[in-house]
TIRO-777791 format. One record per residue (C-alpha): residue in one letter; x, y, z. Coordinates in pm, whole numbers, padded with zeros to 5 digits, always signed. Example, Ala and Ser with C-alpha at 12.3 -4.5 7.8 and 13.67 -1.06 7.14 Angstrom:
<sites>
a+01230-00450+00780;s+01367-00106+00714;
</sites>
This chain:
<sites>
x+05899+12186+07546;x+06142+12480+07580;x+06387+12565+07747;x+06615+12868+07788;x+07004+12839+07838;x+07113+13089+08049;x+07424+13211+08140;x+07652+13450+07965;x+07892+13331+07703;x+08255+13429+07600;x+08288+13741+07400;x+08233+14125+07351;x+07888+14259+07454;x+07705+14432+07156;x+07399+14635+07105;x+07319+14336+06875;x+07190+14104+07134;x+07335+13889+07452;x+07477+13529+07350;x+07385+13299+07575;x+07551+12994+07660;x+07636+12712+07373;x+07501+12417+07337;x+07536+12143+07089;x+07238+12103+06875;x+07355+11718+06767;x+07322+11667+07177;x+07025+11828+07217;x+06718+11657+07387;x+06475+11525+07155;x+06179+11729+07143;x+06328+11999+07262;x+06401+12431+07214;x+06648+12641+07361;x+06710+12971+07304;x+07044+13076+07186;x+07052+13432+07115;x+06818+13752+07270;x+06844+14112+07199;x+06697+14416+07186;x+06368+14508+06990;x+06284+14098+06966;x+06588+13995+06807;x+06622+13633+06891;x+06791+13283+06736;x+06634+12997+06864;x+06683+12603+06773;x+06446+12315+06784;x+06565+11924+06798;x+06276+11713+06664;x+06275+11329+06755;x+06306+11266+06375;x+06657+11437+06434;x+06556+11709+06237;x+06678+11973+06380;x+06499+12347+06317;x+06746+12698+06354;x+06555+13059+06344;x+06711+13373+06374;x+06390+13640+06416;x+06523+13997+06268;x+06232+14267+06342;x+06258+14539+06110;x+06285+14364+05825;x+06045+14251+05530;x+06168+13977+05404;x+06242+13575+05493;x+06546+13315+05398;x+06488+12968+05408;x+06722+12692+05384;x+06710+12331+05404;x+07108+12189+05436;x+07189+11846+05416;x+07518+11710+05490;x+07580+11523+05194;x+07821+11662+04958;x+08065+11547+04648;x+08309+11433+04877;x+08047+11145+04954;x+08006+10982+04689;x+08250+10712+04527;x+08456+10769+04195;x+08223+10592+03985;x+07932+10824+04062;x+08136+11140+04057;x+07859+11414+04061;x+07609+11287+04204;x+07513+11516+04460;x+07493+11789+04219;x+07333+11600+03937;x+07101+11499+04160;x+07037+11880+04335;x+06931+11932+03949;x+06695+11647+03908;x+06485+11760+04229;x+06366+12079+04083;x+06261+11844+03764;x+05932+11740+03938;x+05779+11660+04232;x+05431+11447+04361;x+05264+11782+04397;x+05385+11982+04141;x+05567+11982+03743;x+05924+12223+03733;x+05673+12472+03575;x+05456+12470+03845;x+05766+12519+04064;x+05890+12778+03875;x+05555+12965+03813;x+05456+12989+04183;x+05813+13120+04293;x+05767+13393+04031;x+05459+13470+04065;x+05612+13624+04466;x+05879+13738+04321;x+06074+13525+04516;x+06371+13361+04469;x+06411+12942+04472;x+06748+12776+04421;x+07008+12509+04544;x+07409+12473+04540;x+07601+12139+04572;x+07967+12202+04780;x+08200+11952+04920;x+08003+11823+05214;x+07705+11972+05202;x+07379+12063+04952;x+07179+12371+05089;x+06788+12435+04903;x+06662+12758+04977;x+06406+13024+04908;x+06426+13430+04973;x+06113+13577+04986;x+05863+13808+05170;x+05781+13760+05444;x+05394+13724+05439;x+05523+13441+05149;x+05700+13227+05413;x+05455+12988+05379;x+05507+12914+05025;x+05884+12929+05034;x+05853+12642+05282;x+05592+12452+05095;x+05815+12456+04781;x+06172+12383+04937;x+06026+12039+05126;x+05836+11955+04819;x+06161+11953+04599;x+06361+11810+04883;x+06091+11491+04973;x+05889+11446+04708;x+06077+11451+04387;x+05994+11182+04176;x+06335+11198+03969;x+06150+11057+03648;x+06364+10888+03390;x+06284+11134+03086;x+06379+11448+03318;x+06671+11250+03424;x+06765+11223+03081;x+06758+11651+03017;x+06906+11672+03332;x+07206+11487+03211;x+07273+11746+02898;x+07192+12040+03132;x+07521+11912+03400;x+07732+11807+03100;x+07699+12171+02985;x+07728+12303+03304;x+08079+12098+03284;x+08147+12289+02957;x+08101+12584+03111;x+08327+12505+03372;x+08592+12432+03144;x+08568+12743+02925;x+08649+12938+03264;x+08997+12922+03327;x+08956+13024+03699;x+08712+12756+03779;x+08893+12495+03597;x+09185+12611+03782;x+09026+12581+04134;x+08950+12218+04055;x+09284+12126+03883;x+09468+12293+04242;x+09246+12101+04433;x+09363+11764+04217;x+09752+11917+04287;x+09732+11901+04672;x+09467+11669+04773;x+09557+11416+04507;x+09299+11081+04485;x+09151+11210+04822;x+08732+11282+04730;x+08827+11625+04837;x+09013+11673+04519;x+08743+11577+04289;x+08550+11837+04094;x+08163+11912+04242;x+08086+11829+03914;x+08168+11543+03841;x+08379+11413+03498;x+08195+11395+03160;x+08261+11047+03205;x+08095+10990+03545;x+07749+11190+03428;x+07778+10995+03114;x+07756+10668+03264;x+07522+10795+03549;x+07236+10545+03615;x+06932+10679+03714;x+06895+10414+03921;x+07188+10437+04139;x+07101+10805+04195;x+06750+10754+04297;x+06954+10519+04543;x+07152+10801+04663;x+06883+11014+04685;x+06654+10784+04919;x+06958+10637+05106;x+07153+10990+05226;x+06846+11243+05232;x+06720+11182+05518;x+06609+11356+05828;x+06903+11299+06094;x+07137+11433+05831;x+06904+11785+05775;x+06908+12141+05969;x+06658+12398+05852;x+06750+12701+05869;x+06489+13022+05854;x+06568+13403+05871;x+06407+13744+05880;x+06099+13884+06004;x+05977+13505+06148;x+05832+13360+06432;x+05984+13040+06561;x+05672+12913+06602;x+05536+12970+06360;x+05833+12825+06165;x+05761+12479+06344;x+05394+12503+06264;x+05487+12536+05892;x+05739+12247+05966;x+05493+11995+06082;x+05251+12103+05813;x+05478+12050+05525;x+05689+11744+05647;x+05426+11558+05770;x+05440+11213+05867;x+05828+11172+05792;x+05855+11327+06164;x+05704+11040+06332;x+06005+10884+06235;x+06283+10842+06553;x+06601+10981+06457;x+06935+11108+06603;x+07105+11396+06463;x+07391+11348+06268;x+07698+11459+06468;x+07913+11735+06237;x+08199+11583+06048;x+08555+11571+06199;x+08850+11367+06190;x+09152+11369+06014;x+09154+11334+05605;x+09414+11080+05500;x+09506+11237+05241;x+09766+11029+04995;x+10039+11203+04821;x+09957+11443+04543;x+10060+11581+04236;x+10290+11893+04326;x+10214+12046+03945;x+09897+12017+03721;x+09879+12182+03357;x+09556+12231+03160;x+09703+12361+02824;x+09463+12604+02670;x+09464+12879+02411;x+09393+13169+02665;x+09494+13511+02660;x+09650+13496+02999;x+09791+13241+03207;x+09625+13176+03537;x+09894+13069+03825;x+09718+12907+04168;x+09956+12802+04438;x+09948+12719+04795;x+09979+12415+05059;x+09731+12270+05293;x+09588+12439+05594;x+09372+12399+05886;x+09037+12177+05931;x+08782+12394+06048;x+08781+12276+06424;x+09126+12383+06423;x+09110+12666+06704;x+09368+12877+06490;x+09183+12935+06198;x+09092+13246+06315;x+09451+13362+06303;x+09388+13142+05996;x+09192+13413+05823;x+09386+13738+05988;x+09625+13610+05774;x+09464+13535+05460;x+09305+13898+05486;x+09645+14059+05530;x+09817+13816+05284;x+09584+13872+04957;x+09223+13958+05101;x+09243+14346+04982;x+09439+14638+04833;x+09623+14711+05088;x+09774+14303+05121;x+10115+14215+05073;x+10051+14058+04803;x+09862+14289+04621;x+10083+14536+04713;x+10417+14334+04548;x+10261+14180+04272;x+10001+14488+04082;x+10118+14780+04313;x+10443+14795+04295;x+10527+14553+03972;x+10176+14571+03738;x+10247+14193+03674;x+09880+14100+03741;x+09541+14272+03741;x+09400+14050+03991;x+09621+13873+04258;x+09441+13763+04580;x+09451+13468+04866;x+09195+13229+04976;x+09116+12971+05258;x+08950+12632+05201;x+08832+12461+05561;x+08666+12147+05542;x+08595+11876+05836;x+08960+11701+05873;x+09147+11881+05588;x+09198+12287+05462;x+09403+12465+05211;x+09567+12825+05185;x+09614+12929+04841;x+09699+13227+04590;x+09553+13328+04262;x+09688+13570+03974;x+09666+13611+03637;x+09880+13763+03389;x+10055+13767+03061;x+10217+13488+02959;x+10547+13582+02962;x+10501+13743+03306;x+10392+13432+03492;x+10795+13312+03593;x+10816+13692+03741;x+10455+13702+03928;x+10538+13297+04000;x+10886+13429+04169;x+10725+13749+04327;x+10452+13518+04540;x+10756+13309+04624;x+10940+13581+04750;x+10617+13722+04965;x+10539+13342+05129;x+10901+13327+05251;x+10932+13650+05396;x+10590+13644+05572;x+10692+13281+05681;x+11018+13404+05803;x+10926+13738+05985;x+10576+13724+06006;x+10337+14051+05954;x+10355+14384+06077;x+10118+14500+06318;x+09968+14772+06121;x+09857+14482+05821;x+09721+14275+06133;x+09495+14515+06204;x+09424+14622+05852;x+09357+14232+05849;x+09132+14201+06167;x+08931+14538+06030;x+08897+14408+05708;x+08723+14080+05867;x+08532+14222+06091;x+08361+14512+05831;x+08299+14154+05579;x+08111+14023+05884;x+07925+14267+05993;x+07851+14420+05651;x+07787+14054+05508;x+07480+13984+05758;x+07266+14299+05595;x+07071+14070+05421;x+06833+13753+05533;x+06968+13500+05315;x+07327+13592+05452;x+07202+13508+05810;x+07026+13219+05720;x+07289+13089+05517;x+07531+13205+05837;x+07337+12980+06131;x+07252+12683+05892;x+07589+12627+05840;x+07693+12719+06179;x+07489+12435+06303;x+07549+12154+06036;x+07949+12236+06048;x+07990+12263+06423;x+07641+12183+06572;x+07641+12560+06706;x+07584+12853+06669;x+07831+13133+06743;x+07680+13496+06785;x+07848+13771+06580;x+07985+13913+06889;x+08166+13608+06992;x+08321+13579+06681;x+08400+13955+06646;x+08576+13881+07011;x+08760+13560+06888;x+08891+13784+06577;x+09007+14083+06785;x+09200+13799+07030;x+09446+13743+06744;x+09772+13883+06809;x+10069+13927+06548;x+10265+13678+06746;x+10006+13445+06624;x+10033+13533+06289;x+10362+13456+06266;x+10364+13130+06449;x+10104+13015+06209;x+10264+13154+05894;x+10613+12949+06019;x+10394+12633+06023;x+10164+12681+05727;x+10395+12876+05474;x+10658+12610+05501;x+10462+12314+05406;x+10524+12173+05071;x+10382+12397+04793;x+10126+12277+04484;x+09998+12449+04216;x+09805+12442+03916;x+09809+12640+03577;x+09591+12714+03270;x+09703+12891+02983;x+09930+12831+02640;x+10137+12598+02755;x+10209+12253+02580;x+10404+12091+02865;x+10515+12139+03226;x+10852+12173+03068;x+10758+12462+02889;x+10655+12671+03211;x+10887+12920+03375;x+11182+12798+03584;x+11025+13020+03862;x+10716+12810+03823;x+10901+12485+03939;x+11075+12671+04235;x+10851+12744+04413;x+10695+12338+04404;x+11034+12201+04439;
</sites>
């Protein structure tokens, strides 16, 4: 059955194509298509509900020669308890190990042999598989991103080499000062809350992993309801669902609802304000910041005018005050974090060693002006620019817009055009800047540092300022 939503929705008209009304895919009737999106030259996104609770996004792009597909499922690190920390990306791993129909060779060979690409990530509260290819090679792409996703077999021996491979990847992790410091800010402000926890896992949690318990995980949280496919380029929908029923089979007899998109409010407990990973580097690598927004929160898009004026390019405040005018860092820059019921706003530079208490007091200086007066009109709309050339110049490729609806519709059960949100980004005023950047820029303040430091006590005055 299909059925077209009509109506027109909020937001600027574009040459792109007309947004039509929204509609919650999570309420969406069983059996079910609507059309969300039409435009010009056969541009159209379109969304099917099975009654498995699958549900089935495609945005058709004519012109194009090549197709994205992803299959997202809405478990993440932040669902799993302590004593399997990890295990949605150890077990992201162990899929491409092996499957009923086909060895990881096999996988690999036939990906290859398109020159296509086939991959997977593991984030917070989610776990996309996905496969770019052309487009006469949709078929395949499909075929091999449901037969990792349903019919691994997660042997014991590969579970085994998969074990070395994540404690390396660990390693790795920790021979990058950056990434280490992402995860030890993330311990600073969200504390014990799963949030905080490294995607990774601890060497401790993969080395105690059972195979067993994972399997458990696998067969107990993958499963249809929980799923949204999500396909891109030169595609037709139906064909898409054709491919769908093909691949998936019999699993879509199964009655399911759709799982609704996370929300709520984190309870998050009280956190570390400062966390030091001593380590021989050559520079020491400062994060700061305080928590933000959830991603339902209606002002995040004032949210991310001011993260873009803030530390998003050349022309920010902060990388004005910090490299510009001061050389204390090569690289200074902001970034958001928005999850279901919790968000962050933080700041990143690295520098000397001896330079950290003056960059550390510099970004002080910045967060309390901006918090007390706000930003001037000309960096809010250097701000709204700068987001709206990242959208628009971010969607050129398929896997951008796949990745774009799929998580459009597990996050929020939606889909907002690029027009709407190119509307809800030119709504932002500088009054709303600065109302925001009161709230958020006076919240207590953690932060994290790497570098060649034996003790907290040993770090800059300036350093303990701007936590206290």
């Amino acid at each position: 059955m299909t059925t077209s939503v009509n109506g027109t929705a909020a937001g600027a008209s574009g040459t792109r194509g007309r947004p039509l009304t929204r509609r919650l895919g999570h309420l969406q009737k069983p059996g079910s298509t609507v059309s969300l999106e039409r435009g010009d030259g056969g541009l159209a996104v379109r969304r099917s509900v099975l009654p498995s609770g699958l549900r089935v996004i495609t945005e058709r792009i004519p012109g194009v020669r090549s197709a994205s597909v992803g299959l997202w499922v809405q478990v993440g690190s932040r669902d799993e308890r302590v004593e399997v920390a990890g295990a949605a990306h150890y077990l992201e791993h162990l899929l491409f190990k092996g499957t009923a129909n086909r060895t990881a060779a096999q996988i690999a060979e036939e990906i290859d042999a398109v020159g296509g690409e086939l991959n997977a990530f593991t984030a917070k509260e989610h776990t996309c598989y996905y496969a770019h290819v052309l487009d006469e090679d949709l078929p395949l792409a499909m075929d091999l991103v449901c037969d990792v996703v349903f019919d691994a077999l997660c042997e014991p021996r590969d579970f085994e080499t998969e074990r070395g491979v994540v404690l390396e990847e660990i390693a790795m992790r920790d021979d990058d000062p950056e990434d280490l410091l992402h995860d030890a800010f993330l311990d600073a402000l969200l504390g014990e809350h799963a949030l905080g926890r490294p995607v990774l896992g601890t060497e401790q949690s993969i080395g105690d992993m059972d195979r067993d318990a994972l399997f458990g995980f696998y067969k107990k949280r993958y499963t249809l309801p929980r799923m949204v496919l999500a396909v891109a380029g030169n595609i037709d929908h139906a064909h898409v669902m054709r491919l769908v029923r093909k691949q998936i089979g019999d699993r879509l007899d199964r009655v399911g609802t759709p799982v609704a998109p996370r929300s709520g409010r984190a309870r998050i407990p009280g956190s570390r304000k400062l966390v030091l990973h001593s380590d021989d580097t050559e520079q020491a690598h400062l994060m700061l910041g305080v928590r933000g927004l959830d991603r339902h929160d209606e002002r995040r898009f004032a949210l991310n005018v001011l993260n873009a004026a803030l530390g998003g390019g050349m022309s920010s405040r902060l990388f004005q005050e910090v490299r510009e005018r001061r050389g204390l860092a090569y690289q200074v820059y902001s970034s958001v974090g928005l999850y279901a019921d919790a968000g962050t706003l933080s700041i990143y530079a690295g520098c000397q060693p001896d330079r950290l208490g003056d960059v550390a007091g510099v970004v002080r200086d910045v967060l309390s002006t901006v918090a007390r007066e706000g930003l001037g009109d000309a960096e809010v709309a250097r701000g709204k620019g700068q987001l709206r050339g990242g959208l628009v110049l971010g969607l050129e490729d398929t896997s951008s817009r796949m990745s774009r609806i799929g998580k459009g519709e597990l996050n929020y059960g939606d889909y907002l055009s690029v027009e709407q949100t190119l509307a809800r980004i030119d709504e932002v005023t500088a009054a709303d800047v600065a109302t925001l950047a009161r709230d958020l820029l006076r919240r207590p303040v953690a932060a994290a540092v790497v570098g060649p430091y034996a003790h907290a006590d040993d770090l800059p005055s300036q350093v303990h300022e701007v936590i206290s």
